[in-house]
N, C-alpha and C positions, 0 to 999 in steps of 0.2 A: 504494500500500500504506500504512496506516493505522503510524503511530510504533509502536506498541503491536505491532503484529504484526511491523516491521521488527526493534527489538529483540528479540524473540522466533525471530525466524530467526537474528541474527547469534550469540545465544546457544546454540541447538542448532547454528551452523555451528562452534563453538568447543567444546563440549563434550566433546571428546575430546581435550583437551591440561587438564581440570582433575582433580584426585588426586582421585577416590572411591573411597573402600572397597565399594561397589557398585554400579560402572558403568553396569551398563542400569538399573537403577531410578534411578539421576541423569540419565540421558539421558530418561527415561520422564516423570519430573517437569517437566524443561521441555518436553518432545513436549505432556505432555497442558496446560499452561500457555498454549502457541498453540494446541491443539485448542480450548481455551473462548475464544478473543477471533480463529481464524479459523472454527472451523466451532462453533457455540456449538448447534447442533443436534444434535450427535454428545452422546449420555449418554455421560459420561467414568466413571460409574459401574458403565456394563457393560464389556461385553470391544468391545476396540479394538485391530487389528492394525496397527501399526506400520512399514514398510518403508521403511529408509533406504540409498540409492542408492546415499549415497558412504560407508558404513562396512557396506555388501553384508550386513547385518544386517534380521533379523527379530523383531520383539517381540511378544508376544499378553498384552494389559496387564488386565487383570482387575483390576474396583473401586479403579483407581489402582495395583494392582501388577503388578510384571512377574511372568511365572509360566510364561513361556519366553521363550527368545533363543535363535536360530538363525540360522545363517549361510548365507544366499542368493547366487544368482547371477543378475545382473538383465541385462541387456542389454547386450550389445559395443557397441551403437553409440551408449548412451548415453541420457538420456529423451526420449522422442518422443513427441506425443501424435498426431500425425497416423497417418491411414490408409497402409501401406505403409512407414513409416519404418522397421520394425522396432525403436522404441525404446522403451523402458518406460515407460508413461502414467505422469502424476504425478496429484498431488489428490485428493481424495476417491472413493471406492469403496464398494462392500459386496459380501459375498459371494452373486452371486443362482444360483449352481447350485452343490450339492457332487454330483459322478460319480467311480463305481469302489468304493462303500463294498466291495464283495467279491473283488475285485479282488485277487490276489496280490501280495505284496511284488517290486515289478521286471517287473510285466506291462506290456506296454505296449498303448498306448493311441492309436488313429487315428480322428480322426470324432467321438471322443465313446468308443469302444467299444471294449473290449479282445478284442484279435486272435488271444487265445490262443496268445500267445509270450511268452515271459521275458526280460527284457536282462541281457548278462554284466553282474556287481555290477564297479564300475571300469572301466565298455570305454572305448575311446578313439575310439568310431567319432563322424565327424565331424556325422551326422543328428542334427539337435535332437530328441530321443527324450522323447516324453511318458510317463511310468509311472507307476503304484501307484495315485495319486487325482489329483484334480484339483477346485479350487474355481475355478470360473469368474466373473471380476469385472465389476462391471457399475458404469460412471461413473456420478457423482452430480452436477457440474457440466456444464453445457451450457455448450457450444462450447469447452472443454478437453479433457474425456475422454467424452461424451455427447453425442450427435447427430453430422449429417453429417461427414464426414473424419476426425473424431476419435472416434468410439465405441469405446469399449473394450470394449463387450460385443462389438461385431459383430466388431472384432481378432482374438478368442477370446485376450483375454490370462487367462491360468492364473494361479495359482499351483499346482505341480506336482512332480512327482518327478522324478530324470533318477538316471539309473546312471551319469553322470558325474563320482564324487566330488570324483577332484582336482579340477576346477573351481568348486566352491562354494568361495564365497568371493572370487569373480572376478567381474566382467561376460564372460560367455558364453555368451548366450542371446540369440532370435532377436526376444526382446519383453518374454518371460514374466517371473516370477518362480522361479525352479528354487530346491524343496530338496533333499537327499539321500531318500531311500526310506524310511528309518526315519522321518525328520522328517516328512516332508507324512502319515504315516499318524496320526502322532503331533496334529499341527494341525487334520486330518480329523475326527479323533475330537472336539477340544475344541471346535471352535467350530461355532456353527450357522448356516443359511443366512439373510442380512440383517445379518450382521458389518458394521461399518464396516472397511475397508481404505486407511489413506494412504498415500501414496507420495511421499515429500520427496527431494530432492537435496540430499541433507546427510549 
């Protein structure tokens, strides 16, 4: 790893012990500071969605600003880029499917396709329950999150809905990315398919 990008990590791994009066736009400043010197292909001037692992946060950064922050649920077992790990690919993404634009708030979802059932709002059932929408990512790096063992498209890793609120905000998911139901309808709506999507452990 190149100095330039070393610091750049250890600075986003530290950014939540420095006082800003606006938190994710000071996390987003250094976020997109190692976007230009590790992926200098990602336009920092469109929208760039953000997922950081270890503060189970979500950013959707618009021309350098933040213009949401939500709080996700990534994976119990931690990040994994391998096939069958069950853990949250890291590195670069984009969003190559959005399903469910009509989709009710808390429908769920099996296959791709809503089954035409509703999930209780807060159940506590222990099935990884997919609902509302679903952006499905697709790796940008080969031999990390793209191609054999490691494809994150072929995982069917989401970003998604779950009617499991208390848990957002945790690692409790079986790979995905989980938001609440209002949120992923909310993220649905804003961003379009070919989003960049990172995923840092920080």
């Amino acid at each position: 790893m190149r100095p330039a990008v070393m610091i750049l990590v250890a600075a986003l791994a530290g950014a939540a012990g420095v006082p800003d009066p606006h938190p994710a736009q000071g996390l987003a400043d250094l976020f997109l500071d190692y976007v230009e010197v590790r992926y200098p292909q990602v336009d920092r001037q469109g929208d760039v969605l953000y997922v950081s692992i270890h503060r189970q946060r979500l950013l959707l950064i618009r021309g350098g600003r933040v213009v949401r922050s939500m709080p996700v649920s990534t994976a119990w077992r931690g990040p994994d880029c391998e096939a069958d790990s069950h853990g949250t690919p890291l590195g670069l993404h984009r969003v190559a499917r959005k399903i469910g634009e009509d989709v009710p708030e808390g429908g769920i979802l099996r296959g791709r396709r809503f089954t035409g059932r509703i999930a209780s709002p807060g159940t506590t059932v222990k099935e990884d329950l997919v609902t509302t929408r679903i952006l499905w990512l697709e790796g940008a790096e080969p031999g990390l999150n793209r191609g054999p063992g490691v494809d994150s498209f072929s995982r069917a890793i989401y970003i998604h809905g779950t009617p499991q609120r208390a848990r957002i905000g945790t690692p409790a998911s079986e790979g995905c990315i989980r938001l609440s139901d209002q949120d992923v309808i909310r993220l649905f709506a804003d961003v379009a398919e070919g989003t960049p999507v990172i995923i840092l452990d920080n």
